[in-house]
C-alpha positions as CSV (number, residue, x, y, z in Angstrom):
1,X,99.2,-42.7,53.5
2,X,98.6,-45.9,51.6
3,X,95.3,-47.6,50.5
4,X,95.1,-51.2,50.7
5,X,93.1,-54.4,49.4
6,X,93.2,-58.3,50.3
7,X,91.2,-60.6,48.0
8,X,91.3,-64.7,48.4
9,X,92.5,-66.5,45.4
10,X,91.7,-70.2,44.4
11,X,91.8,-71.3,40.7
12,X,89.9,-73.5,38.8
13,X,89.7,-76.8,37.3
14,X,92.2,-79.6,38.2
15,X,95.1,-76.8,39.5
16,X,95.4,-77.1,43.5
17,X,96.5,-74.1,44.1
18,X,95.2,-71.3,46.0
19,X,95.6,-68.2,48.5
20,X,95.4,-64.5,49.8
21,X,96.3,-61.4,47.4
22,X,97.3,-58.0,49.2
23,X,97.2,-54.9,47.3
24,X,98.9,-51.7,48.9
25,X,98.8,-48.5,46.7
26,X,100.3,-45.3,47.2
27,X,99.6,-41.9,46.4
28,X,102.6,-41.0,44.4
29,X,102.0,-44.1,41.7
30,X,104.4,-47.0,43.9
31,X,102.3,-50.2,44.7
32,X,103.0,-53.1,46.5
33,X,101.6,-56.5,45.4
34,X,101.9,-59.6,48.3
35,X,100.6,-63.2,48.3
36,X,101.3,-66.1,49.7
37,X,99.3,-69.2,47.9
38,X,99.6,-72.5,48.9
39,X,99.4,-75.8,47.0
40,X,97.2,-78.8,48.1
41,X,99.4,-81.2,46.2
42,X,102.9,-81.7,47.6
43,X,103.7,-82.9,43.7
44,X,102.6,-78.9,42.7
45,X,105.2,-77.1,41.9
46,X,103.8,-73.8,40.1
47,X,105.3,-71.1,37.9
48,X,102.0,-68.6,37.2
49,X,101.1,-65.0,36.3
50,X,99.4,-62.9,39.2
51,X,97.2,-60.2,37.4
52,X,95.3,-57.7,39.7
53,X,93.7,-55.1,38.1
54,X,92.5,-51.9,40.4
55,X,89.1,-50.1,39.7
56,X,86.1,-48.0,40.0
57,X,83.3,-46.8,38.1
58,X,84.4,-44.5,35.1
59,X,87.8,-44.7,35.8
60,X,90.5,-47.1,33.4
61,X,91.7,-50.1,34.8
62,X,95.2,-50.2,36.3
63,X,97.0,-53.9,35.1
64,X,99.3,-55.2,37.7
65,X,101.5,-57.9,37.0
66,X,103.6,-60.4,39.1
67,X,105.7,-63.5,38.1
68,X,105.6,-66.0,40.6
69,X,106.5,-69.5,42.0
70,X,105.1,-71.9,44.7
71,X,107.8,-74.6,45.3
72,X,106.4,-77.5,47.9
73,X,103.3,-76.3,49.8
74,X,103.8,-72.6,50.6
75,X,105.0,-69.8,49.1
76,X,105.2,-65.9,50.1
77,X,106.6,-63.0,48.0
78,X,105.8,-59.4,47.0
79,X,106.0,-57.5,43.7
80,X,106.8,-53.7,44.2
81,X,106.2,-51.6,41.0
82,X,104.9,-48.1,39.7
83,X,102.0,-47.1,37.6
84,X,101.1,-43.5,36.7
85,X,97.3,-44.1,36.7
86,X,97.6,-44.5,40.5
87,X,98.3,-40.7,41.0
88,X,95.5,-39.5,38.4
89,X,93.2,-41.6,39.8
90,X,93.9,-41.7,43.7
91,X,90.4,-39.9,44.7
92,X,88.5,-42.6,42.7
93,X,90.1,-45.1,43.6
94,X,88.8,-45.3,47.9
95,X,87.9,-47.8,48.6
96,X,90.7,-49.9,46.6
97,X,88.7,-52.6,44.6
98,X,91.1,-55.3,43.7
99,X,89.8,-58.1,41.0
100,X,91.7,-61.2,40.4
């Protein structure tokens, strides 16, 4: 059974670029990391660095990382990845809080 988290996205400042974040986690440490952003300038091509980090009270926080690229308006990827604090942490970590 998986957990999972959305969380909008807009940055700051003069960047048009925005979107929605998906975080899916699973109990033996796999994670899945989807978003599709969107740029409000059809000039905006974007490389950037997606950080999520999952938490809860007195537990680390687990850093992960996407590359990614919006070309044109739209873009839609996913990241797929492993982190061992997922497992040690599972029961902590309901609901899944996702900061951007």
């Amino acid at each position: 059974m998986n957990r999972s988290s959305s969380v909008n996205k807009c940055t700051g400042g003069d960047t048009p670029l925005g979107g929605l974040v998906n975080l899916d986690i699973w109990p033996d440490g796999r994670y899945r990391l989807k978003f599709h952003m969107h740029s409000s300038s059809i000039l905006g091509n974007f490389d950037y660095t997606l950080r999520a980090y999952l938490n809860a009270p007195g537990t680390p926080n687990a850093l992960l990382v996407a590359q990614c690229h919006v070309s044109g308006v739209d873009d839609s990827d996913h990241e797929d990845g492993f982190n061992a604090l997922i497992p040690l942490y599972w029961d902590q970590w309901w609901p899944v809080v996702l900061s951007m």
